[in-house]
MIVEXDREN-770152 format. One record per residue (C-alpha): x negated, y negated, z; residue number from 1. Coordinates in steps of 0.5 Angstrom, whole numbers, plus 500, padded with zeros to 3 digits. Example, Ala and Ser with C-alpha at 12.3 -4.5 7.8 and 13.67 -1.06 7.14 Angstrom:
<nodes>
- X,Y,Z,pos
- 475,509,516,1
- 473,502,514,2
</nodes>
This chain:
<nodes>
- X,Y,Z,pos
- 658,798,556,1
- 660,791,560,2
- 665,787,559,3
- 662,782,554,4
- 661,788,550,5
- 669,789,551,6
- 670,782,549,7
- 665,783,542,8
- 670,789,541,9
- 676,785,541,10
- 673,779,536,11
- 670,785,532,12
- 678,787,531,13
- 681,781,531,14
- 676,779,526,15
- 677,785,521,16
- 684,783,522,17
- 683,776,518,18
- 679,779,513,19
- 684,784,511,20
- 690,779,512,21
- 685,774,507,22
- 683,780,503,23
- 689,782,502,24
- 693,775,500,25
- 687,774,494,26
- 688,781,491,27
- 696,780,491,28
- 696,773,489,29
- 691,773,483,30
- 690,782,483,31
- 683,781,484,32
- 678,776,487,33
- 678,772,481,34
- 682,765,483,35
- 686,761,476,36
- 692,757,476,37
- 699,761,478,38
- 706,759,474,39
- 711,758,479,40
- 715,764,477,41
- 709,768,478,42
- 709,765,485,43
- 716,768,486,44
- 715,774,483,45
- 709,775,489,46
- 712,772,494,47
- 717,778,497,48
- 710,782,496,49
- 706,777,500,50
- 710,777,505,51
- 711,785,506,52
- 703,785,506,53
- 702,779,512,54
- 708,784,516,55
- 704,790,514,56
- 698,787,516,57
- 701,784,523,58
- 705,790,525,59
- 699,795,524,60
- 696,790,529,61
- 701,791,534,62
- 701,798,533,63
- 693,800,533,64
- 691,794,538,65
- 694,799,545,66
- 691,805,542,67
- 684,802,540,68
- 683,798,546,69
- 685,803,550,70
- 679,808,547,71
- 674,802,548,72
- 676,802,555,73
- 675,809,556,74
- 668,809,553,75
- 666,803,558,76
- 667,808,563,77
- 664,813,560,78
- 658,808,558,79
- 657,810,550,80
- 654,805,546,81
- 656,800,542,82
- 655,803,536,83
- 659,809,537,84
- 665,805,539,85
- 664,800,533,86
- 663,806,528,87
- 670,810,530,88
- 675,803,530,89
- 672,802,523,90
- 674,808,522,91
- 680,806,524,92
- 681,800,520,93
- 679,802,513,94
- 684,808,514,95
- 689,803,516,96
- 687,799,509,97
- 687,806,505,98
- 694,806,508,99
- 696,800,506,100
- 694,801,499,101
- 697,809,499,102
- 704,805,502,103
- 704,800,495,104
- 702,805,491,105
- 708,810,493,106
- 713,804,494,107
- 712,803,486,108
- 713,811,484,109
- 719,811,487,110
- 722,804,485,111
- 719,807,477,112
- 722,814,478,113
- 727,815,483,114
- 731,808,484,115
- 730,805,477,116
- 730,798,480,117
- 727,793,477,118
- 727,788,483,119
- 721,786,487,120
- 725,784,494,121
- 727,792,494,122
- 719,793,492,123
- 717,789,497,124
- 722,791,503,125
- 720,799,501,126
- 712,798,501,127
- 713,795,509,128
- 718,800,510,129
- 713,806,508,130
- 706,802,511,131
- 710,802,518,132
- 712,809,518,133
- 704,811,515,134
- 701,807,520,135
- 706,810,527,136
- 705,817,524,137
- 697,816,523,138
- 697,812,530,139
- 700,819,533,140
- 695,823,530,141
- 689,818,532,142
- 692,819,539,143
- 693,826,539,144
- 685,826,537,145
- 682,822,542,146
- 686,824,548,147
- 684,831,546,148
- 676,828,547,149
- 674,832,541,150
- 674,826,536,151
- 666,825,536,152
- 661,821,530,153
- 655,823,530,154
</nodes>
């Protein structure tokens, strides 16, 4: 693999992130991909979540991009194809996403069942806070996994 494979890597990750970011911001905004008017208190409402969403986004990138690039450079080196590395960062990437959608989907159960709050700012702030830990935790095992070398798509 050459260096403007390596480029193509870098815009194909920094391109998912955007699409994410993108797809990300309509699924909160209108819960789903159909546009319509807001309300203004609808727009307070989502505003804490959107903003937990973007910084989710933004960290996972800062979190993922060393280990990732770091792989790809390892795969220079061992000249695997292009293929190959684009179908394990994409493995990456969707988890990342499930991650995300999991982080929401236990912030919500325990603001329901545990906290009892009705605020969207402590939901919000709880859904970052447990993405960041998903996503640190799965990023150790992602290294765990590729330093050992046994992490092979066929």
């Amino acid at each position: 693999m050459e260096t403007s494979e390596f480029s193509v890597m870098l815009v194909f990750i920094l391109f998912f992130y955007l699409v994410s970011l993108i797809l990300l911001n309509r699924v909160i905004i209108y819960k789903g991909f159909k546009t319509f008017a807001l309300k203004e208190n609808e727009i307070k409402d989502k505003l804490p979540f959107l903003l937990a969403g973007n910084l989710s986004i933004f960290i996972s990138l800062f979190i993922l991009i060393k280990p990732l690039v770091n792989f790809i450079s390892y795969q220079i080196n061992n000249k695997e194809s292009l293929f190959y590395v684009f179908s394990v960062c994409s493995i990456v990437f969707v988890l990342n996403v499930i991650l995300l959608l999991i982080s929401y989907i236990l912030s919500k159960l325990l603001i329901t069942f545990f906290i009892k709050a009705n605020n969207v700012l402590i939901q919000a702030i709880l859904w970052l806070v447990i993405s960041t830990l998903l996503i640190v935790l799965t990023n150790e095992f992602y290294n765990l996994i590729t330093s050992t070398d046994a992490f092979n798509i066929y």
